[in-house]
Phi, psi and omega in degrees: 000138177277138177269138156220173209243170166322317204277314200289327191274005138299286148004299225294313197298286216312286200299308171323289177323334174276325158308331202278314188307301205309299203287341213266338173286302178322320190276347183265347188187132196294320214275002189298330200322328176303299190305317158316303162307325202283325182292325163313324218265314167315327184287332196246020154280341179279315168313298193262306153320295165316325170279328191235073197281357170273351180280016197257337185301317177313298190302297172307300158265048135272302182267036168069040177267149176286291182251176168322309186306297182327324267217289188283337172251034121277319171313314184277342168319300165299323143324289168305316170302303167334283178299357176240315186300317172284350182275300178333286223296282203292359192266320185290312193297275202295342140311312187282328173280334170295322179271000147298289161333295184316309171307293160309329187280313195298295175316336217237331167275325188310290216309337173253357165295314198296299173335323211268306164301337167275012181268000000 
């Protein structure tokens, strides 16, 4: 029988909370889906560890680690690396529609100053 502990039932909230975040972003704004997945994939990989806390042995020998603890910091590793590559990019998307904006706002004063000085 599996025992489980404080931590799976941390895991178990943390990965809900995150399914919860995914849809409640979805439902609030379409363009969320990126956002949705990654909260999705992570929220119910958080999810299926907390129910199932022997799968990380599995996970350790398919990639030939002795122990588990290994098992579990290359998965967050790889995680973590994901979730920072995707944040840059979108962090990248929104520096660049800001100085769009930015641009457009600056066009958009020349244009009622000329209005304004010619009446």
């Amino acid at each position: 029988m599996v025992e489980y502990t404080a931590v799976n039932v941390a895991t178990l909230a943390v990965g809900i909370g995150l399914l919860l975040n995914g849809y409640l972003l979805v439902r609030r704004e379409r363009e969320a889906i990126a956002l949705f997945v990654l909260s999705a994939v992570v929220g119910s990989g958080l999810v299926f560890v907390a129910l199932m806390p022997g799968a990380f042995e599995i996970v350790a020998a398919v990639l030939g680690l002795e122990w588990k603890a290994r098992a579990i910091l290359v998965m967050s590793n790889l995680t973590l690396f994901v979730v920072v590559i995707y944040l840059l990019n979108r962090i990248g998307r929104l520096y660049d529609q800001q100085s769009r904006l930015n641009e457009e706002v600056s066009l958009l004063k020349n244009a009622v100053e000329e209005e304004q000085g010619d009446d």
